[in-house]
N, C-alpha and C positions, 0 to 999 in steps of 0.2 A: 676445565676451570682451574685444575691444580697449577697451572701453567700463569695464572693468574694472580692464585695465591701466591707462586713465589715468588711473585715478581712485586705484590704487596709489601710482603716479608723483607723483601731486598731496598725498598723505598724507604719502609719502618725505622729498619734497623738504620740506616746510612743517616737517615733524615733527622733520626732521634742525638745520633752521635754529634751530630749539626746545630743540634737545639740546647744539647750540654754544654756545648762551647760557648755557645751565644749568653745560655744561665748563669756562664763560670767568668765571663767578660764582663756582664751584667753587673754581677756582686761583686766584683773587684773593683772596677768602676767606681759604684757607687759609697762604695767604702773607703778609697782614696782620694778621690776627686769627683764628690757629690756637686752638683750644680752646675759644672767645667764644664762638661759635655752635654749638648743640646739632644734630648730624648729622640728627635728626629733619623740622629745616628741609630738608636738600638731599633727604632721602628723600621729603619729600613733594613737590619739583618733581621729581623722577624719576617720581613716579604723575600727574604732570599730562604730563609727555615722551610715557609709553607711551597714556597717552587719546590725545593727538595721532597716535602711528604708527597706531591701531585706529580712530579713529571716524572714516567717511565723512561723516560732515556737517561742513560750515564756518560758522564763526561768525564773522561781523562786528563789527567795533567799531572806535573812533576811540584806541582805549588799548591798543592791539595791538603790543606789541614786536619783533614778527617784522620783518622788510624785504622780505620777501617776498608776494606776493598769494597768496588764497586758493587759487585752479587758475590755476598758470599755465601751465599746459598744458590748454587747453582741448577737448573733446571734437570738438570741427566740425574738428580738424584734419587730420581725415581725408579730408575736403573741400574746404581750404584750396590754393591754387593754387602758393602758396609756404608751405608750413609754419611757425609760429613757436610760438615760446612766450613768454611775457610776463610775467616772475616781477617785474616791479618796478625788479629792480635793472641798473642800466643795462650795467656791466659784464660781467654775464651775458648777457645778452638779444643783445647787439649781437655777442659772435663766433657764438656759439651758431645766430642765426638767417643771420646770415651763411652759414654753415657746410651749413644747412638749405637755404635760398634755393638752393644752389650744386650740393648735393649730393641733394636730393630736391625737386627741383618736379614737376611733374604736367606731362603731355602733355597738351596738349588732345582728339586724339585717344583717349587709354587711357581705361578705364572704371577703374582700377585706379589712384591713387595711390602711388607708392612709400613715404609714409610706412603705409600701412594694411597695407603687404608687413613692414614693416619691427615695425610695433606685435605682426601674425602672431608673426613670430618670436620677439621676447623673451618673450610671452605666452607660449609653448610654454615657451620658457626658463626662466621665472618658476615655472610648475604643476611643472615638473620639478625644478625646485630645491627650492621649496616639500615636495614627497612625497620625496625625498632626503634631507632635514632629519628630517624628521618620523618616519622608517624609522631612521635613526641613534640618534636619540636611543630610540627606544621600543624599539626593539634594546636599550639600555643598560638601560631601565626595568625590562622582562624581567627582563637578568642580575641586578639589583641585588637583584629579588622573590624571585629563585631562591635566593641568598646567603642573604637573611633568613630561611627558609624553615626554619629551625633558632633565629631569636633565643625567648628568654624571657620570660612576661610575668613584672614585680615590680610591678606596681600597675597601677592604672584607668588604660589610654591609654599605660600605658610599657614599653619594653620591652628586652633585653641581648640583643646577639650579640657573641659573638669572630671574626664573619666581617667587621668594620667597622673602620677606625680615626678614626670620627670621630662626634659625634651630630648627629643632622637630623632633621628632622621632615617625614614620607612621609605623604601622602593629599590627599584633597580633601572628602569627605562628612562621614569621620570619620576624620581627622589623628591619627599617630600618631608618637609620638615615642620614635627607636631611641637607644639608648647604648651605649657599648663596653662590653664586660664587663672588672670588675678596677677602675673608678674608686674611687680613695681617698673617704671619706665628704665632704671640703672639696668636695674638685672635683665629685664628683657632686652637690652642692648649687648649683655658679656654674654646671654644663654644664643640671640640669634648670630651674632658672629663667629659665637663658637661653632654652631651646628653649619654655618656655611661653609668655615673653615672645610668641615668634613666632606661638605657637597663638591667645594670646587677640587678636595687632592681625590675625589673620590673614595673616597674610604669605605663605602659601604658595601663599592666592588671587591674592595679586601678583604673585609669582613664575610660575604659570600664566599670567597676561595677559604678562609679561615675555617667557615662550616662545614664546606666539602671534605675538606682538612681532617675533621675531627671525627665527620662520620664514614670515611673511608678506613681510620686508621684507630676505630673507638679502643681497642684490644691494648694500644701503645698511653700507658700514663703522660709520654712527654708530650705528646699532640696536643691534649686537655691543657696541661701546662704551658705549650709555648702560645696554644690560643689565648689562655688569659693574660698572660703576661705582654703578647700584643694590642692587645685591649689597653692595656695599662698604658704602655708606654706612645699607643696613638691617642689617646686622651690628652696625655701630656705633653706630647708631641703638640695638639691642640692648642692643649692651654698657651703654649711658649708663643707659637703663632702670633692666639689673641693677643698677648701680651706686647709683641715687637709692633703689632697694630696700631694699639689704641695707646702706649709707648707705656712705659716703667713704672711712671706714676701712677698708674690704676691696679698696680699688684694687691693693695688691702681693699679696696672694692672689691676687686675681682674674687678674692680670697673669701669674704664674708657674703658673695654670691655662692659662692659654693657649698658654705654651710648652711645658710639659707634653702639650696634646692637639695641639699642633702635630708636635711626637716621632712620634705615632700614625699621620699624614698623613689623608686623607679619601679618600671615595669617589664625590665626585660632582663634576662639570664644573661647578657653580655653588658659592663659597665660605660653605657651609652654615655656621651654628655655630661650631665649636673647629677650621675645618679650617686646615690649614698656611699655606692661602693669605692675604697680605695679614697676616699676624702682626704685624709688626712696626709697619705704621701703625694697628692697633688697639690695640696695647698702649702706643703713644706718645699716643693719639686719650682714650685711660684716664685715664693716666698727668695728663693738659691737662684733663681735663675737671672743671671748675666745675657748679656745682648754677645756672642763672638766675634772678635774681629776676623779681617779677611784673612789673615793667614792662618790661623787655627781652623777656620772653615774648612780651608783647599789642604790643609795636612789630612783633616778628618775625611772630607770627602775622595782623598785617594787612601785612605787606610779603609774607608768602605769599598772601596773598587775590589782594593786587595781581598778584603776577607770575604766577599762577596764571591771572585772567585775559589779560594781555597774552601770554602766551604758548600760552594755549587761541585765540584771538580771531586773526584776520587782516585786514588791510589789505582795502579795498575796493579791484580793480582798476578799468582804465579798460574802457569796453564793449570797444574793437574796439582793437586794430592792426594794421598795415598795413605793410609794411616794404619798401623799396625793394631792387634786386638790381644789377643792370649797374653799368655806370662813367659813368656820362652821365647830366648833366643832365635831362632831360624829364620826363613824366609818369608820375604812377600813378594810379588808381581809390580814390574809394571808393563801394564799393558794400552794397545797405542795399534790405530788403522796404522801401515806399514805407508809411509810417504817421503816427499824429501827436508818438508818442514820448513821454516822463516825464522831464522833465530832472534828477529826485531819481533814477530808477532805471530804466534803460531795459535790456533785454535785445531784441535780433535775432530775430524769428522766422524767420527762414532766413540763410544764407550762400551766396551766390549768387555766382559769379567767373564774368564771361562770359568768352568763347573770347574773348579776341584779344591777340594773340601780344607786342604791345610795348610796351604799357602796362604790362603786369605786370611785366615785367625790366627797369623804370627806373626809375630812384633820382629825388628831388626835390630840386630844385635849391634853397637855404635860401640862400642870400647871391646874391648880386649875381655871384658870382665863379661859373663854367661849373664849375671846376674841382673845385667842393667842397659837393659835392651832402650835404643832410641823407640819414638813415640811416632814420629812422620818422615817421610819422605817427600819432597816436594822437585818434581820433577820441571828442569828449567828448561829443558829442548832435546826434542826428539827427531829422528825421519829411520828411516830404513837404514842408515850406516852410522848411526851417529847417537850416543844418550849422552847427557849430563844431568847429573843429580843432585842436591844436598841435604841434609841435617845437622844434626848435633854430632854428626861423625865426622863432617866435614865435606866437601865438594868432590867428587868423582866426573871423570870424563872416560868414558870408553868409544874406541872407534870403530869398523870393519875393518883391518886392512886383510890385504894375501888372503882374505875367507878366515877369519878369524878376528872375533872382536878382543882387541887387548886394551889395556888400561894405558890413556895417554896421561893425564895428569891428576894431580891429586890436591887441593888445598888444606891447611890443616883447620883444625877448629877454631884457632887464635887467629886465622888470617880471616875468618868468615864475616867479621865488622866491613870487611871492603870490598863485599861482594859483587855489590852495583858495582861500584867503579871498576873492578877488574870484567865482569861482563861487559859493561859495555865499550872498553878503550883495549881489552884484550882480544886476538881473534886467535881461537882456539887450536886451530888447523895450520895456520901459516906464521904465528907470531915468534918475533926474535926470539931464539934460545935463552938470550940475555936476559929482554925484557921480561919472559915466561919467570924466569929465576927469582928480580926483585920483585914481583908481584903477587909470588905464594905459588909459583905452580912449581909442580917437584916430580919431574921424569918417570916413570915407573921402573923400579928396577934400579933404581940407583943408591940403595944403603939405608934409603930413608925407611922408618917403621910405620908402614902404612895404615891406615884404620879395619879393624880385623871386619869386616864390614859381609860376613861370610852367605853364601847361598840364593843371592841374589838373581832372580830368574827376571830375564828380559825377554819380554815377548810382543812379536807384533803378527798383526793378522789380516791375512787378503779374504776381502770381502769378495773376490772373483771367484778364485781359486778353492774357497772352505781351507786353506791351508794356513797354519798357524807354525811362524817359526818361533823356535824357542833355546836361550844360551845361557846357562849360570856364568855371569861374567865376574864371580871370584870359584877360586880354587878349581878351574879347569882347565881343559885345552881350549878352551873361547871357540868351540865351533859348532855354530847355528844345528838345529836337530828337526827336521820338519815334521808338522804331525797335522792329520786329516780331523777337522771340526777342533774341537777343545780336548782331544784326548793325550793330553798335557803330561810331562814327567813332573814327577812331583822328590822335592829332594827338601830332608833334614839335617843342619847339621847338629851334631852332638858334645863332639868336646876335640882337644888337640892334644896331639901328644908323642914328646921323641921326635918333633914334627913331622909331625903324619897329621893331615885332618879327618876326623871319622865322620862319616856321614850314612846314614838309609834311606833308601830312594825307591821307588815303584821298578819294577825289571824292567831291562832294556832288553831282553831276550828270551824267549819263552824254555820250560821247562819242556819234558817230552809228552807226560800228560795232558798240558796245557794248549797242544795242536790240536787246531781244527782242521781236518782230513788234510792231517800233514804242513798246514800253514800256521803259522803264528797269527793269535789273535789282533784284532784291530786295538783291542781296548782288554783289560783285566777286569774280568768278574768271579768272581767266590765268596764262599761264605766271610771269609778273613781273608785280607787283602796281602798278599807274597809281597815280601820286598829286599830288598838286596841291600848286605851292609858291605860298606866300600872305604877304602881309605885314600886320602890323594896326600901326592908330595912331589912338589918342581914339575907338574905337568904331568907324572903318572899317576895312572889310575889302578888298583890292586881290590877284585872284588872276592870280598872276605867270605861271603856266604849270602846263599840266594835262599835259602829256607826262612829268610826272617818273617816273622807273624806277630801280629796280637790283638788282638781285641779291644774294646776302653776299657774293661776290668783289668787290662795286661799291660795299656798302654804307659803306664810308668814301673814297672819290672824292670828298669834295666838298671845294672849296677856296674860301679868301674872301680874296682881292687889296684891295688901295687901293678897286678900281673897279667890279672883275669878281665874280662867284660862279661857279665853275666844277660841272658838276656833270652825272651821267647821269641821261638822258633818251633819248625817241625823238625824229625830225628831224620828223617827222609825222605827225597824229593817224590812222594808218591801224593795223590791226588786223598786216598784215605789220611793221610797224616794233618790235610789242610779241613777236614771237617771235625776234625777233633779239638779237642782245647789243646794250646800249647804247650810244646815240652820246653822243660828249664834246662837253658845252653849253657856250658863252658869256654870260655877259645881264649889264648892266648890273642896278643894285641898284635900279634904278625901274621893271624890264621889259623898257627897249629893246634896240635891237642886240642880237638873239638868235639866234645864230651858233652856227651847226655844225661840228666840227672834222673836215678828210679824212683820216682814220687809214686804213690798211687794215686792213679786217675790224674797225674799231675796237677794235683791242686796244693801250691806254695803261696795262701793269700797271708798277705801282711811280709810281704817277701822283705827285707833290709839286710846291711852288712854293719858290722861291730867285730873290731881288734881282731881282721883274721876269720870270721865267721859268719855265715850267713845264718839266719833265724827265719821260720817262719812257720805258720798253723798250717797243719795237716789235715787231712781229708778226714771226713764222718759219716755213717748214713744220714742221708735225706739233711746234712747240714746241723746235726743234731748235736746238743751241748750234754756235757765241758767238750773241747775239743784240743786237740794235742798240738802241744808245742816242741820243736825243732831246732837246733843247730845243725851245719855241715861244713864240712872246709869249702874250699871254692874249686878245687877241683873236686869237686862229692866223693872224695875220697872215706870220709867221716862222717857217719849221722847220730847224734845223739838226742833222745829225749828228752826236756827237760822236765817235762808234768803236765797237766792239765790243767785249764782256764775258762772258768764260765765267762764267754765272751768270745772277741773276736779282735785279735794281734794287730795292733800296728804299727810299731816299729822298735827297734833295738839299738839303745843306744848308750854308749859309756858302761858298757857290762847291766844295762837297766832295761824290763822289757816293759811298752806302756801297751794297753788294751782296752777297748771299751766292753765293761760290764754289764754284763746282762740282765742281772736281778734288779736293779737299778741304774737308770742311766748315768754315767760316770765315767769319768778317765781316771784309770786304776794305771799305779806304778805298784812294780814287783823287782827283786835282785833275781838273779838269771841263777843266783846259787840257792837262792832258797822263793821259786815262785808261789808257796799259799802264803807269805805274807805279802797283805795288802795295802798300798798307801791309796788314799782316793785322793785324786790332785783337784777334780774339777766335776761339776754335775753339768748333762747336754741332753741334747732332746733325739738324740740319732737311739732310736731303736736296733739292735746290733742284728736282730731276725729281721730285720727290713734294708738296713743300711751297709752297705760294708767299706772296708777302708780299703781305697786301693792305690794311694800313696803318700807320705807321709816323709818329713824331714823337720831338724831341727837347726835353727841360726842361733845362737845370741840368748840361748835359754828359751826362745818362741818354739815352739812345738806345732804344727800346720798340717791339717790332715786333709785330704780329699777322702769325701763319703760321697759311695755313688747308692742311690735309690735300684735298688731289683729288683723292683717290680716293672720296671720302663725298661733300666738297664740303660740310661741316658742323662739323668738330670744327675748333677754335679755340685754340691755343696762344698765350699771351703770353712776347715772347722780351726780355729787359731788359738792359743792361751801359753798365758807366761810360765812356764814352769817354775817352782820354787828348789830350794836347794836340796839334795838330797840330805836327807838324816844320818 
């Protein structure tokens, strides 16, 4: 039934977008050119609105006034690792999946998605509201039959009760039409022409799809709203009828029949007829209303045509996106069944997210700048030889050739306005050098400063074979790497420099330990996960040290000096070294001098760098306060103590050290020359015997700490506050 739901969800949202337009055409309308236009026009995009809430099928077209795509919620999101939805419109998408990414990802271990828990529930929700609805009203249906159950027939199809105060017209097979009993002979003339009126366009069959309408989609405010405001406007629609009928000169009869049956009030929840409801804009709507000549008719009736279709019709979506999560820079996936693909129309026959844990929670880095990672990636065509991609970084095309996928063209950000029209009048593979040139596409390789768009894993997967290939198609050799089931490389990058790119990645090759009777493992398992830090530049690869390690208490230790990269690791490629906590590394940016730091028990938390120095709290028994504070140069050449802190260090900055206090929750600033004087900057609620820092940085005067919980050793708190100026 989820499958149902989102296809609900998909009708909602489209149909609702549909009914705004029509609101927004409505009141402008009527606010320019009150009278001009015969209500009959807005009745009939009210019967194109409710086709939209009812019909499961979506139709495409390039004339499509919605802003919205067809399903933007798409079915496979049950599957999806980070759930999104992809309606088109940018400002939706990007808190929305935010929101999703944060709040419902998928464990790699569950068999069970939380979004397919969560689709469960409103489904029950939806069935139950739906049969609630539907029991209310037919409840009412009942009493109203009961009521009648004494009217009179006076002719073929008509009929008089004094248990009514209003006329309508009741059935569906064979419609009939009730009146109050006592109508003066005028009025019984404008109330039964009007309700024929209803009988012979049918209206009650509208009105029936209208209900369907409301009780399939009760959850959507605009449903509620576009039903009554079709009520309205087919009343009125009515009235004009009567009016062209019985001709011009009956508008103040007709007008003071209506406040006459208004006196009477009505009996049903939809404004039938002569009912009370809405009087006064129908007797104004009378009152305004002109007879059309033939040519305003036939403009009106093809400007219905049109917006009839643009408002039946949706937007073609893009196949796939892809949405980045965390706050960092590095990579995402895309991944994609390995085929030849349709570049007019390609659809996915599976969705496939392999298990590995940090690719999927990384955002992609779109500029140059670490700091300001793009949001999505939306993938325009894939197959087995061939990706194109874009974002706010700009359009990427890479190819296979020679067994190596390289980068064919690139568009920039400023050309991205002409993106349609360059898809579909450009052909990627064969088009003139020329034409490729005025059109935004720009050679690889050729001067231009490309979008630093770094660690990009491309991967596709044979569902025959369990073999998954996989190419970081920036800063490599572009060549495919095969790997059995999802047991995936996984790669970071970090920063650039000298140009060199620095990157850490899962090992391509096993240590001597790490053999199983003499074979390399299929897959890495340990308590702390080995990784290899690597630098590339023009297609070489230089791998700096295979001992890299860290934990999440560790995972942001890493520092980068003038000279040094500081960073955990083990001291030794021995199998004891990886059960232990990590040691704190040295190494120059070219490999050498790779130096160990003697910490006891290697414990350097609240580890940071200041003017030349690293700082950071030393080891205690059993974690026990005050606890010692640290400087050392960066080659640990130098350790100096600076004193003791009831608390717990987190970070050193501008010769200033800040720490959360322990007698009181607080952030305490101190000078590194004299640490027992105390400034309290801020009061928080982290416990420092429960909470600890394990990294921390300052922008712009903001001060931003990550507190992870030690009792789980998992949950992750972002702690923020403006600092004030020193004294």
């Amino acid at each position: 039934m989820t499958e149902v739901m989102i296809k609900v969800l998909n009708m909602s949202v489209t149909a609702g977008c549909a009914a705004l337009l029509v609101i927004a055409l409505r009141l402008i309308a009527g606010r320019l050119i009150s009278g001009r236009i015969p209500k009959l026009f807005f009745y009939g995009l009210w019967l194109v609105v409710i086709f939209k809430f009812l019909c499961p099928i979506v139709f495409y077209s390039d004339f499509s006034l919605l802003p919205v795509y067809g399903e933007p919620l798409s079915q496979d999101i049950i599957y999806e690792a980070l759930p999104s939805i992809h309606t088109g419109v940018v400002w939706v998408d990007r808190p929305v999946n935010q929101i999703l990414g944060a709040s419902m990802p998928a464990e790699p271990a569950s068999s069970i998605n939380p979004i397919q828990i969560f689709l469960v529930l409103i489904t029950i929700i939806w069935q139950a509201g739906m049969l609630i609805y539907f029991i209310y009203h037919m409840a009412g249906y009942i009493r109203l039959k009961y009521r009648l159950g004494t009217s009179v027939k006076v002719e073929d199809g008509v009929y008089e009760s004094d248990q009514i105060g209003g006329a309508f017209l009741l059935g569906l097979i064979r419609p009939v039409i009730y009146l109050p009993a006592g109508l003066k002979e005028e009025e019984r003339t404008f109330i039964l022409t009007h309700e024929q009126v209803h009988k012979q366009r049918k209206d009650y069959i509208v009105k029936l799809l209208g209900f369907f309408m409301v009780m399939i989609h009760w959850f959507n405010p605009l449903a509620h709203i576009s039903f009554r405001l079709m009520c309205q406007d087919m009343e009125m629609s009515c009235d004009e009828e009567v009016i062209r009928r019985l001709g011009e000169g009956e508008k103040g009869s007709y007008s003071m029949a209506l406040l006459h049956a208004a006196e009477g009030g009505h009996t049903t929840s939809c404004p039938l007829a002569f009912g009370e409801s809405h009087t006064k804009s129908r007797i104004k709507n009378i009152l305004n209303y002109r007879k059309p000549g033939f040519w305003f008719v036939l403009i009106l009736g093809i400007a219905l045509i049109g917006a009839a279709v643009g408002l039946i019709t949706n937007r073609k979506g893009e196949d796939i996106t892809i949405i980045g999560g965390a706050d960092g820079p590095t990579a995402i996936f895309v991944a994609s069944k390995a085929g030849e693909g349709n570049r007019d129309q390609w659809t996915p026959d599976v969705h496939w997210t392999p298990d590995i844990k940090w690719l999927t929670d990384q955002a992609v880095s779109g500029t140059a700048s670490v700091n300001q990672p793009s949001e999505s990636i939306t993938l325009d065509y894939v197959s087995s030889n061939e990706v194109i991609f874009h974002g706010d970084f700009g359009l990427f095309n890479f190819m296979l050739t020679d067994g190596r996928w390289k980068q064919q063209y690139y568009i920039k950000p400023e050309e991205m306005g002409r993106l349609p029209e360059i898809l579909r009048s450009v052909s990627l593979e064969t088009g003139d050098e020329q034409q490729k040139q005025n059109t935004g596409f720009l050679q690889a390789g050729n001067g231009e400063e490309v979008c630093t768009l770094l660690d990009l894993s491309y991967i596709t997967y044979n569902t025959v074979t369990d073999e998954t290939s996989q190419v970081f198609l920036f800063e490599s050799d572009g060549r495919a790497k095969l790997h059995k089931g999802n047991s995936l490389s996984e790669r970071h990058y970090m920063f650039e420099k000298d140009g060199f790119s620095y990157f850490y990645r899962t090992p391509e090759t096993a240590l001597e330990f790490e053999l199983v009777d003499g074979k390399e493992p299929e897959s890495y398992q340990f308590p702390y996960d080995r990784l290899e830090l690597i630098r590339y530049s023009q297609g070489q690869e230089q791998v700096l040290d295979r001992l890299m390690f860290f934990s999440l208490a560790d995972s942001w230790n890493i520092i980068y000096t003038e000279d040094k990269i500081i960073y955990p690791a083990a001291a030794e490629a021995e199998l004891a070294e990886f059960k232990g906590n990590p040691n704190l590394i040295s190494m120059n940016y070219d490999g050498t001098d790779r130096r160990t730091a003697d910490l006891p028990y290697n414990v350097y938390r609240g580890l940071s760098y200041d003017n030349g120095w690293l700082y950071y709290e030393g080891w205690t028994n059993d974690n026990a306060f005050p606890r010692p504070v640290y400087r050392m140069r960066t080659d640990f050449t130098e350790v100096e103590k600076l004193g003791d802190i009831d608390g717990s260090l987190i970070i050193a900055d501008d010769d200033m050290l800040y720490y959360a206090a322990r007698e009181k929750p607080a952030l305490v600033r101190c000078s590194r020359e004299d640490i027992k004087h105390k400034e309290y900057i801020d009061k928080f609620v982290f416990d420092v015997e429960q909470y600890c820092s394990v990294g921390a940085e300052i922008h712009d005067g903001v001060l931003i700490v990550r507190f992870l919980d030690m009792s789980d050793w998992k949950t992750m708190t972002i702690y923020q506050v403006q600092l004030p100026k020193k004294k």
